[in-house]
N, C-alpha and C positions, 0 to 999 in steps of 0.2 A: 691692292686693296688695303685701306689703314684699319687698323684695329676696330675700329669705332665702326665701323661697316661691319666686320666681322663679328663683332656683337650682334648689333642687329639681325643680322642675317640667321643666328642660329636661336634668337627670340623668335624669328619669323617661324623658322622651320618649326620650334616647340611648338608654338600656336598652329599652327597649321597642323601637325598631328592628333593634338587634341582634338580639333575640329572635325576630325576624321573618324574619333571614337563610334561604335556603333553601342547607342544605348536601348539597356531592355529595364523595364517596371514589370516586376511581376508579383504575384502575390505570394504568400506561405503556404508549402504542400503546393505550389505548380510547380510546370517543369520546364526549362530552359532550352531551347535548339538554338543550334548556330550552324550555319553551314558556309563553309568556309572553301572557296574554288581554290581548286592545286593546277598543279603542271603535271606534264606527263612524264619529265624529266624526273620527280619527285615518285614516279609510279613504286618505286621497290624503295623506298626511301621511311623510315620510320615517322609518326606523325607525334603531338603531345600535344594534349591541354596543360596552358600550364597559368600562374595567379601571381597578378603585380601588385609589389607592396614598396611605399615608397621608402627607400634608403634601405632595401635588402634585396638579395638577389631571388630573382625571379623565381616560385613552388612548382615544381612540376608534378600534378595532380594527376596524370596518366598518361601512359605511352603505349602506342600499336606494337604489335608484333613485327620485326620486318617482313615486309611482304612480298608474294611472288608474283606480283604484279597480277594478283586477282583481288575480289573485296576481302577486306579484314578486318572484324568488328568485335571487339572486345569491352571488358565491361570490369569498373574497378570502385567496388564502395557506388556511390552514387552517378559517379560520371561513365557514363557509356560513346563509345570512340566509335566511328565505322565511316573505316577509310573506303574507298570505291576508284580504284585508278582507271578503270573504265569511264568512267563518267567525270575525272577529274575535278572530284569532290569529296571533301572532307570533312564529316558532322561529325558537331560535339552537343551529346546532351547530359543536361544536369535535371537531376528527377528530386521529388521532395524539397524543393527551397526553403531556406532559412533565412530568417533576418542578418544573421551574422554571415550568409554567404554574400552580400552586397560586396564590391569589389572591380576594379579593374581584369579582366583573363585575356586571353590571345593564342590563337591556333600558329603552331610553328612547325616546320620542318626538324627532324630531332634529333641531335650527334651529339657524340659522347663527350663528357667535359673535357678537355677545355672547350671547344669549338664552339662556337655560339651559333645557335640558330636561327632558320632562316624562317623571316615571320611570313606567313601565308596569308590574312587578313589583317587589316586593320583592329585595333585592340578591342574589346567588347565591354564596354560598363553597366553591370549590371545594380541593378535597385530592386533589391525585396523590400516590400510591406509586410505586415501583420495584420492576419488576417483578420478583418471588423467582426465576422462572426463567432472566432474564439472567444475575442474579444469580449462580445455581449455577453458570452455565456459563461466566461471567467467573472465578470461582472454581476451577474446574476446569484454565481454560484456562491460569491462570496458571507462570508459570516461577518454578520457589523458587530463591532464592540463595544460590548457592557462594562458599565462603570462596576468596580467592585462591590460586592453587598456584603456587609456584615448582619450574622447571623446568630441571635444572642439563646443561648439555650434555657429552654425553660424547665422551672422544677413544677411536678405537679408532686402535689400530698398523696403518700400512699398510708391508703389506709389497711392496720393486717389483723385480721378478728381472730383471736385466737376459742379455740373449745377448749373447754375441762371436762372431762367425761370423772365421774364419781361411783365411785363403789359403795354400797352400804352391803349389812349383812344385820339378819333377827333372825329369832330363835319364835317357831309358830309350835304350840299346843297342841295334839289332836290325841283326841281319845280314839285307839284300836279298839276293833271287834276280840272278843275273848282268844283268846288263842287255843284251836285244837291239841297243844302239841302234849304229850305223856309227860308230867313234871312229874323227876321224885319227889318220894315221899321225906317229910320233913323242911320241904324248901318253900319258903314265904314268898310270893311272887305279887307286887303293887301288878292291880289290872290293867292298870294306865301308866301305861309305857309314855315318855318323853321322845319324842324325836325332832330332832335338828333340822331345818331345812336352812341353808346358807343359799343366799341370793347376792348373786355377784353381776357385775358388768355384763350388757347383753343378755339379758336373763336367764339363766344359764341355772338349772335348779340340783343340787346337789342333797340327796339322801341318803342321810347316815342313820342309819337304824339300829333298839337297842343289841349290844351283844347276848342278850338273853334272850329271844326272841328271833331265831334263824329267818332271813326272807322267805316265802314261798317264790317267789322268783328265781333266787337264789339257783 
């Protein structure tokens, strides 16, 4: 076989694997099944999901327990395993999808590095969408933006009344009634006694009376 054959032939064989891809569309928050037929050779045999990226070596996103050849179903992060060698079958599900889980995966038979594994199905290409519904209501929720305002402040006139309160103060007259009181003898007494009354703020009346003339209040 010349070289030039040999090319070809391993274009052919790429194209033909791809061809073989099993593809899923699913939406955000579904959940993924695959189910992947095994042998029975593989019955005690460890299983993996694992995720192809191109120009790095393959993610191994979860591995079964080895098993004693009964079912064995374990659960890691999002992806849940459950192997079944009774029935020679081997499901992988991804629960919650995300957009950035879009991706090439592939169920294998699982040994320890170096050894490379033995692929159980055909690769699985998966396609998440976004979902329309979030969509609308991220949409919805959104705030639209206002051009900036400027906001000039106003003076208003204050007006501040001020009060003066004022004091005056007179001097009022009034003629007393005679006084009962025993005057000695020899002492001149004017009948008409003088008395002060001071008027101040709040009307407020203050009597001062003569010193010669005790109050009867007193």
């Amino acid at each position: 076989m010349t070289e030039t054959n040999c090319v070809f032939l391993l274009i052919g064989l790429q194209a033909a694997a791809q061809s073989k891809e099993e593809k899923y569309v699913l939406q955000e928050g579904e959940t993924l099944t695959v189910d992947c037929p095994s042998n029975r050779k593989y019955a005690y045999s460890q299983k993996a999901w694992q995720r192809l990226r191109n120009g790095e070596e393959p993610q191994t996103l979860a591995v079964t327990e080895r098993s004693q050849g009964t079912l064995n179903q374990i659960q890691v992060g999002r992806y849940i395993l459950r192997d079944d060698p009774a029935e020679s079958m081997f499901q992988v599900r991804m629960i919650n999808l995300q957009v950035e889980d879009s991706g090439l995966y592939r169920c294998v038979v699982y040994y320890p590095p170096p050894k490379e594994p033995d692929l159980l199905f055909h690769p699985v290409r998966l396609v998440v969408t976004a979902d329309p519904s979030t969509k609308r209501t991220s949409d919805k929720n959104s705030t639209p933006k206002l051009a900036p305002t400027t906001i000039r402040p106003t003076t208003l006139p204050t007006t501040k009344t001020l009060r003066t309160f004022y004091t005056s103060s007179r001097t009022v007259v009034q003629s007393l009634p005679m006084s009962t009181a025993v005057i000695p003898p020899n002492t001149t007494v004017n009948p008409t006694d003088a008395i002060r009354y001071d008027f101040q703020a709040l009307g407020l009346l203050v009597w001062t009376p003569n010193p010669l003339f005790p109050s009867s209040c007193a």
